[in-house]
KEFIGU-302250 format. One record per residue: residue number from 1; x, y, z of N, C-alpha, C in turn. Coordinates in Angstrom, 1 decimal. Layout:
BEGIN
  num      nX      nY      nZ     caX     caY     caZ      cX      cY      cZ
  NUM       X       Y       Z       X       Y       Z       X       Y       Z
...
***
This chain:
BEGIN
  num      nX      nY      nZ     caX     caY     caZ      cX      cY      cZ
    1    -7.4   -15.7    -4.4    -8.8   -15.9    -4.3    -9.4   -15.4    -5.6
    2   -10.2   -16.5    -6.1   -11.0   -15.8    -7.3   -12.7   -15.6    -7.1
    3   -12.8   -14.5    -7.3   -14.2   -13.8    -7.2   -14.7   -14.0    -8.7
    4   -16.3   -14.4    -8.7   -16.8   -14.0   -10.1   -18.0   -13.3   -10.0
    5   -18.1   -12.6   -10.9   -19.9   -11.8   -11.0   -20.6   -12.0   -12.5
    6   -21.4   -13.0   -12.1   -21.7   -14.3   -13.4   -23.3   -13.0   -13.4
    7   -23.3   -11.8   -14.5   -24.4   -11.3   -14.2   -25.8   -12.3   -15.4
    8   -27.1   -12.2   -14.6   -28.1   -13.2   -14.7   -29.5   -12.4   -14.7
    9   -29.2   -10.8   -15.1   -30.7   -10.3   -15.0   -30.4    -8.6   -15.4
   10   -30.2    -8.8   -17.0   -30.1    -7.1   -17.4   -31.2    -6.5   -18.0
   11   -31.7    -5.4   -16.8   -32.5    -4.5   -17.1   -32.2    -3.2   -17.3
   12   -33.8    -2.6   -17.7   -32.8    -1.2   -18.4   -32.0    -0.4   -17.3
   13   -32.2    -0.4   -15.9   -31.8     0.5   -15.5   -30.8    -0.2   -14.0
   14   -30.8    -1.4   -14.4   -29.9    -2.4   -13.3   -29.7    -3.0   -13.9
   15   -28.7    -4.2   -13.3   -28.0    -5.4   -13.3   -27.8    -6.5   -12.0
   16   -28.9    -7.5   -12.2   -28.2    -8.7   -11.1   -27.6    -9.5   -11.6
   17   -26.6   -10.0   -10.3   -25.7   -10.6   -10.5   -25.8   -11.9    -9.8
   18   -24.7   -12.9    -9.8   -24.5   -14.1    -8.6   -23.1   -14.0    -7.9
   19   -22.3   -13.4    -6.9   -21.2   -13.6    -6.9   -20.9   -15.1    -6.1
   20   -19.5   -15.2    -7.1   -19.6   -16.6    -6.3   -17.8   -16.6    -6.0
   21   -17.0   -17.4    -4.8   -16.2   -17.2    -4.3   -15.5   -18.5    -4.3
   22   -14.7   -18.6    -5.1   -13.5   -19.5    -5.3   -14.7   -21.0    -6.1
   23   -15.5   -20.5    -7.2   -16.1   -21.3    -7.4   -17.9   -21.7    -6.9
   24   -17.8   -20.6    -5.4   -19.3   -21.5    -4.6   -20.6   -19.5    -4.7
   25   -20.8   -20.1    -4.9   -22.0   -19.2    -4.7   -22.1   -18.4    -3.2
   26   -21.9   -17.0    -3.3   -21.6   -16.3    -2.4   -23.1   -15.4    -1.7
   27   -23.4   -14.8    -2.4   -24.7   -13.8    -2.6   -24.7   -13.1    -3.9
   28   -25.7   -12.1    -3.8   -26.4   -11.8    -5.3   -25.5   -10.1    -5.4
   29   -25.8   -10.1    -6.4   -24.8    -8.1    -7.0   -26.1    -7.5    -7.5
   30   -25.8    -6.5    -7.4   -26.8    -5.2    -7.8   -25.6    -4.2    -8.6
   31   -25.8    -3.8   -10.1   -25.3    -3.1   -10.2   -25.6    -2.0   -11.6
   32   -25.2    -1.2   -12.1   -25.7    -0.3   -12.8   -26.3    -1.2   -14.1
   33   -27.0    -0.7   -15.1   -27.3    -1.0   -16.7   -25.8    -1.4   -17.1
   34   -26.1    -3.2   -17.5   -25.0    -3.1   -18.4   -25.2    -2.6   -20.1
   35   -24.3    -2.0   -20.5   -24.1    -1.4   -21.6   -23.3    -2.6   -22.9
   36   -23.4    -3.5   -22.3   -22.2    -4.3   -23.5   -20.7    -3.9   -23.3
   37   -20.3    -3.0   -22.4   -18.8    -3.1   -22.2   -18.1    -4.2   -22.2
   38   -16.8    -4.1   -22.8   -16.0    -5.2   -22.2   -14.4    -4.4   -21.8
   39   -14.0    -5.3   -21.7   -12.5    -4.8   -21.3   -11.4    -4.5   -22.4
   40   -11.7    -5.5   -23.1   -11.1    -4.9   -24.1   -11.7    -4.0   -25.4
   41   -12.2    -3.3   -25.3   -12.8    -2.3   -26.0   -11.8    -1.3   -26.0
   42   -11.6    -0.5   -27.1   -10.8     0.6   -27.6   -11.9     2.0   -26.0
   43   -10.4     2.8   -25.5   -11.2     3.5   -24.7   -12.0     4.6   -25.3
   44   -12.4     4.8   -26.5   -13.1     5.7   -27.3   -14.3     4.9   -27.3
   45   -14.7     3.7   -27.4   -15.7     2.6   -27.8   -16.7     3.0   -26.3
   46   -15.5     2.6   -25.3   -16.2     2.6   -23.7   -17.1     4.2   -23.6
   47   -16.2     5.4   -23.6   -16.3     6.6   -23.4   -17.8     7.0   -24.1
   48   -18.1     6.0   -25.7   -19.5     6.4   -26.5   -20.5     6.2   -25.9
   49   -20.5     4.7   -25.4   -21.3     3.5   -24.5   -21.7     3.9   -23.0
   50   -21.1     4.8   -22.5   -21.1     4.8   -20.9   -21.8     6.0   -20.8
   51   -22.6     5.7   -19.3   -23.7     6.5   -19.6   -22.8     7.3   -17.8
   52   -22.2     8.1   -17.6   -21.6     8.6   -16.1   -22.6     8.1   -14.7
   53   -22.1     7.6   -14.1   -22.8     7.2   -12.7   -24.2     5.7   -12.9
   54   -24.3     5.9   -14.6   -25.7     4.6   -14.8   -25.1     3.5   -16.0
   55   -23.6     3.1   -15.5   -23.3     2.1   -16.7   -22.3     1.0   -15.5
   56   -22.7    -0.3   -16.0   -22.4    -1.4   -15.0   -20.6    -1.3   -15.7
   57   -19.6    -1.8   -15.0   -18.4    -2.0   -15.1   -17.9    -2.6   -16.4
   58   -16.9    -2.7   -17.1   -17.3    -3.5   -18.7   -17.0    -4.9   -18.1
   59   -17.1    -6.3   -18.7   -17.3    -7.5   -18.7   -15.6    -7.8   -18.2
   60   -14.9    -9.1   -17.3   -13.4    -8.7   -17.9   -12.9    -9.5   -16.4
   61   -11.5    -9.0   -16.2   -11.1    -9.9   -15.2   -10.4    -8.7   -14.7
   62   -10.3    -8.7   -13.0    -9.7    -6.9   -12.8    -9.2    -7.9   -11.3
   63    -7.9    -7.3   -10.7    -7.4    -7.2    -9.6    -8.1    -6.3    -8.3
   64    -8.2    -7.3    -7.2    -8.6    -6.5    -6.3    -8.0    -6.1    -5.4
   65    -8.0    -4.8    -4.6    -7.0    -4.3    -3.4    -8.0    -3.7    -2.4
   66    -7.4    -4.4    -1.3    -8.1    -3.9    -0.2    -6.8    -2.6     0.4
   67    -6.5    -2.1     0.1    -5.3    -1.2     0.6    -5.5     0.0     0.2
   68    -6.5     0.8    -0.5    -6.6     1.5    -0.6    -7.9     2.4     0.3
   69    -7.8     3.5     0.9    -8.9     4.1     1.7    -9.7     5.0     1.1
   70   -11.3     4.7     1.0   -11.9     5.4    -0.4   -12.4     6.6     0.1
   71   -12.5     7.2    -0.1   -12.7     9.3    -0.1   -13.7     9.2     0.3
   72   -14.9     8.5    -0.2   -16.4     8.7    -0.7   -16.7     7.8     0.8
   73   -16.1     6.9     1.1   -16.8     6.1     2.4   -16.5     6.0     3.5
   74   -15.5     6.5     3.5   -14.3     6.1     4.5   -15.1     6.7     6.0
   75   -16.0     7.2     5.8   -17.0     7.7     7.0   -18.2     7.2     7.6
   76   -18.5     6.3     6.6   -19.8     5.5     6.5   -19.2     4.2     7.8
   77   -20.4     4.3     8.6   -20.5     3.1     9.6   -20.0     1.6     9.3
   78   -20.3     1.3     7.9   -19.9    -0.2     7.8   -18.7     0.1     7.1
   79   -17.9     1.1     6.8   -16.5     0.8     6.4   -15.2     1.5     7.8
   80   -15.9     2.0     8.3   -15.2     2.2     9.6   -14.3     1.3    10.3
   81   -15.0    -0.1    10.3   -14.4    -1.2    10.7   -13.2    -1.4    10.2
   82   -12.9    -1.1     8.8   -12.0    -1.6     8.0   -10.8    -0.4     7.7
   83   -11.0     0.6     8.1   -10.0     2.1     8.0   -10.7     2.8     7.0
   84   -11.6     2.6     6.5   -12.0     2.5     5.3   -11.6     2.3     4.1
   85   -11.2     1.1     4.1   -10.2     0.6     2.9   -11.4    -0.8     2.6
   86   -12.2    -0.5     1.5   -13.0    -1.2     0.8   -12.5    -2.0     0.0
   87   -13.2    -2.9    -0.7   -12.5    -4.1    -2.2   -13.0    -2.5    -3.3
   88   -11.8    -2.6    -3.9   -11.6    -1.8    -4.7   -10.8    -2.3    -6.1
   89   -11.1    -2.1    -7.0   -11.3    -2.9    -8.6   -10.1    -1.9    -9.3
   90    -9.3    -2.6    -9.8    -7.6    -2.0   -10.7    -7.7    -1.9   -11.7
   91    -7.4    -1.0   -12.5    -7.5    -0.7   -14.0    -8.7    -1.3   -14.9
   92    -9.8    -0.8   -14.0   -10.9    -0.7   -15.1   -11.2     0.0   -16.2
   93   -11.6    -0.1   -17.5   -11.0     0.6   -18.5   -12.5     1.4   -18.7
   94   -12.1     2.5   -18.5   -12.9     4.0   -18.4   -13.9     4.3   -17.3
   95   -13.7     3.3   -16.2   -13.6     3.6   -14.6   -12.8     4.2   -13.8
   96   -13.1     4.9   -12.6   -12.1     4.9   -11.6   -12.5     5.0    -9.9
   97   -12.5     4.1    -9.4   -12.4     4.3    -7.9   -14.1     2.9    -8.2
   98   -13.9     2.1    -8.7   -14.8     1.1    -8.9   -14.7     0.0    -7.5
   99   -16.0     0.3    -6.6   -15.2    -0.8    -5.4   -16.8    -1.9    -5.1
  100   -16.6    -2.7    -4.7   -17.8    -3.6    -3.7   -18.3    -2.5    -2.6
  101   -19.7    -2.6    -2.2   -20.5    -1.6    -1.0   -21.9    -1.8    -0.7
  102   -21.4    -1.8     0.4   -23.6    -2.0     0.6   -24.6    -0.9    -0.6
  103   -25.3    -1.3    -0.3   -26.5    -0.2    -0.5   -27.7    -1.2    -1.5
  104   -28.9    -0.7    -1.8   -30.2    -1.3    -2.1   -30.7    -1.1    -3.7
  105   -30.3    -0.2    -4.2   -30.9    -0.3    -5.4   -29.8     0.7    -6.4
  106   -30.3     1.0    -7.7   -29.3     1.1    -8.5   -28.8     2.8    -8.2
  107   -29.5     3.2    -7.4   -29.3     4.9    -7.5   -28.1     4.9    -6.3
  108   -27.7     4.0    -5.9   -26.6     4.0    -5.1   -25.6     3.2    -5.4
  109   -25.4     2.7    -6.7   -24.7     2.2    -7.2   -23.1     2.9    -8.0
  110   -23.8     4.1    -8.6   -22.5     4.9    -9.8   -21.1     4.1   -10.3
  111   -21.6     2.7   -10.5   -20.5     1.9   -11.7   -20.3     1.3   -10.5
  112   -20.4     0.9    -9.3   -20.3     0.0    -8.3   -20.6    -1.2    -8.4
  113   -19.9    -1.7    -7.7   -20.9    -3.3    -7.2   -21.3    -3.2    -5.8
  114   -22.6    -3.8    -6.1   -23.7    -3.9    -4.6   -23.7    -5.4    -4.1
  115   -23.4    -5.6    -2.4   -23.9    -6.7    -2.8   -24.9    -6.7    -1.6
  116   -25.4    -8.6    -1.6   -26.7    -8.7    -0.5   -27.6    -9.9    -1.3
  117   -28.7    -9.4    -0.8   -29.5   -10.6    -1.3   -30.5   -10.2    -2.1
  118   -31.1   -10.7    -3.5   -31.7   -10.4    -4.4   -33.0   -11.1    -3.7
  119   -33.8    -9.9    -3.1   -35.3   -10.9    -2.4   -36.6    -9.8    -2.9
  120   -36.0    -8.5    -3.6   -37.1    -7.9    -4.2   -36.8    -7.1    -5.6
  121   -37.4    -7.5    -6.7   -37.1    -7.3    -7.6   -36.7    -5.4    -8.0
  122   -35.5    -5.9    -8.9   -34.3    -5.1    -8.5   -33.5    -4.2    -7.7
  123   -33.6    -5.0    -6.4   -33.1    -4.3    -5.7   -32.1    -5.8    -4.8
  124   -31.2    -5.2    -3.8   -30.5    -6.3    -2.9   -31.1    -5.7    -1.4
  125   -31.2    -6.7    -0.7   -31.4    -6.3     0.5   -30.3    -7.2     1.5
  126   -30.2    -7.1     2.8   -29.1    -7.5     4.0   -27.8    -7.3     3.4
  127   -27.4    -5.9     2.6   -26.4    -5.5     2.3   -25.2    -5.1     2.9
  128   -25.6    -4.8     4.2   -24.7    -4.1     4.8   -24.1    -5.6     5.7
  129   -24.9    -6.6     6.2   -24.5    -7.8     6.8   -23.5    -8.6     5.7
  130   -23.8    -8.8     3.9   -23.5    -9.3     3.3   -22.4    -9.0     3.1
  131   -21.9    -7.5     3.0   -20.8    -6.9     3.0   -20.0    -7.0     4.4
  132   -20.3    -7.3     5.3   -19.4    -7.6     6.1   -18.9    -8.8     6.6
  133   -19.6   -10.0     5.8   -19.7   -11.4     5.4   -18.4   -11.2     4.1
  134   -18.5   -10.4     3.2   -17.4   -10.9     2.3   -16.5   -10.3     2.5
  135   -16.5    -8.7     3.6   -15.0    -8.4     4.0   -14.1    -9.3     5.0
  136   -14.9   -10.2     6.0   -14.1   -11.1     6.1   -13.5   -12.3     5.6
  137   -14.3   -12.8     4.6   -13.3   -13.6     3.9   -12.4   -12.9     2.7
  138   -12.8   -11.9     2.3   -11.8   -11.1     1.9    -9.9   -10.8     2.3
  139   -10.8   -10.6     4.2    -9.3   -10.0     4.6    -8.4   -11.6     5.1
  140    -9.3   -12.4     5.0    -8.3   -14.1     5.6    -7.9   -14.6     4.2
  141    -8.0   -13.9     3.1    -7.4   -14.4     1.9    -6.1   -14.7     1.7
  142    -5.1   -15.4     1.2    -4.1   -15.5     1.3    -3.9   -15.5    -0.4
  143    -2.5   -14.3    -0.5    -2.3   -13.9    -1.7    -3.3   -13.3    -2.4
  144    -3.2   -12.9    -3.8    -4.1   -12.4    -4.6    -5.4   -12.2    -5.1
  145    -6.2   -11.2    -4.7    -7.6   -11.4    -5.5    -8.1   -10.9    -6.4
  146    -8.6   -11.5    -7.8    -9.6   -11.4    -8.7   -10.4   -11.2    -8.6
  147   -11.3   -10.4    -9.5   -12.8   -10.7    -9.8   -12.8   -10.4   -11.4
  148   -13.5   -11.4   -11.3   -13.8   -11.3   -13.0   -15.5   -11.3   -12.8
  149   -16.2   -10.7   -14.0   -17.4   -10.0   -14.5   -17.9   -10.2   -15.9
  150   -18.4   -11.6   -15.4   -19.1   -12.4   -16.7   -20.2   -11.4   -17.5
***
C-alpha cells in the first residue's frame, strides 16, 4: 500500500496536507512547520533546522509498521481498539517514534501526522473518525506500507 502526504499549505506554525491512498484522495494532514527538511540531508543539517516538538517530518519516502505499541497512546480511547499499536514511520532521519493520530491543531502534533478534515483554517477536525477510517484500511492491507511526504 502506498500512502502519500502531498503537503499544500505551509504556514509558520503548521502544515496542511492531502493524504491520498494508493493514488485517491483520502483526507487532509495537520502537521508541524515544515522546515525544508528532507531525507536526505546530512544529520547535522536536520539537527540545525529542527525546531523539538515544532518541525514537520523531513520530505522522503519512510516504511510503515503497525506492530509497534506506542508508550505515549497506548491509553488513549481511539488507540485501545488497536492494542495500541498505531501507523508508526521507520527511520526518519532525526525523528523518533513519528506516527499518524487524531488530534486538532498543531500543539498536538510534536513531528506527528494529524489526520481529519481541513474545515477550519489550520486546524483538522473529525479526527478521531478519520483515524479510524484509515486504521481500517490500514489493517486489510496486504503486504507492505509506504508513506512518502511530498
Amino acid at each position: 500500500m502506498e500512502l502519500t502526504v502531498r503537503r499544500t499549505a505551509k504556514r509558520q506554525g503548521y502544515t496542511i496536507g492531502k493524504l491520498s491512498i494508493d493514488g485517491e484522495y483520502f483526507c487532509d494532514t495537520l502537521e508541524d512547520a515544515d522546515r525544508g527538511l528532507t531525507a536526505d540531508m546530512p544529520p547535522e543539517k536536520i539537527r540545525e533546522l529542527k525546531v523539538y516538538g515544532q518541525t514537520a517530518i523531513p520530505t522522503g519516502r519512510y516504511a510503515v509498521t503497525l506492530d509497534v505499541v506506542s508508550p505515549r497512546f497506548k491509553d488513549r480511547s481511539w488507540a485501545r481498539p488497536y492494542g495500541g499499536k498505531i501507523p508508526r514511520l521507520l527511520n526518519v532521519p532525526g525523528f523518533e517514534g513519528g506516527v499518524c493520530h487524531p488530534g486538532n491543531d498543531s500543539s498536538a502534533t510534536s513531528g506527528c501526522i494529524l489526520v481529519g478534515r481541513n474545515t477550519v483554517v489550520g486546524k483538522v477536525t473529525d479526527s478521531t473518525a478519520t483515524f479510524h477510517a484509515l486504521m481500517k484500511k490500514l489493517l486489510e492491507a496486504k503486504g507492505d506500507i509506504w508513506l512518502t511526504v511530498e
